[in-house]
C-alpha positions, 0 to 999 in steps of 0.5 A: 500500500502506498502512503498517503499524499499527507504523509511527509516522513520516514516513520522508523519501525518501532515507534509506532509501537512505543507511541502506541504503548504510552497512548494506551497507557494515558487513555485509560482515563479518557479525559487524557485525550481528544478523539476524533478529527474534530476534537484533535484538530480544536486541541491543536489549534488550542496548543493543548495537543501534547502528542497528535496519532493520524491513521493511515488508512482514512478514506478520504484522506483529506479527512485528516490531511490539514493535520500535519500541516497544522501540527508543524505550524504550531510546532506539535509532534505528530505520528502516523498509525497503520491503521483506524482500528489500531488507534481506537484501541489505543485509545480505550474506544469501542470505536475506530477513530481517525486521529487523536491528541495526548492532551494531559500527559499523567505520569508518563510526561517523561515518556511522551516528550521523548517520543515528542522530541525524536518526532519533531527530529524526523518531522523537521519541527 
């Protein structure tokens, strides 16, 4: 499968699962996170959004296209996940879900700026 238009780096293997890991982790109290396109984008433009998980298998792609672009303009580390399915589980949804934001960091703060700072290396942010 080829990568979507929106996509604009290399995504080492691995980090999708160590981003995946501390989501799960943050989401088990879902006031932690904003879910869905709608909720994600508002947290991005607020300068609330930590962390920001886009899928890759979204359908239209322009669903979630002004993601990046917005995340690199307001200097917030984004991150691709393989799949819808995969991303709502992380994030302790019944539901799949096209895009969401770490907006309060809990315990694991040292984790997601870690993962935030190797990001915005890739990313050029």
């Amino acid at each position: 499968m080829s990568k979507p238009f929106y996509v604009n780096y290399d995504q080492p293997d691995g980090l999708e699962n160590d981003a995946l890991a501390v989501l799960e982790n943050v989401s088990i109290d879902l006031e932690n996170i904003r879910k869905g396109t709608n909720e994600t984008t508002k947290s991005i433009e607020r300068g609330e959004a930590k962390l920001v998980y886009i899928a890759l298998d979204v359908d239209p792609p322009e669903i979630v296209a002004h993601l990046p672009l917005l995340c690199k303009d307001k200097k917030i580390a984004y991150l691709y996940v393989s799949s819808k399915e995969i991303l709502g589980k992380a994030c302790n949804l019944g539901v799949k879900t096209a895009s969401c934001a770490i907006a309060h960091e809990g315990e694991v703060k040292a984790k997601i700026d870690n993962l935030a700072t190797r990001i915005k290396e890739l990313a050029g942010i």
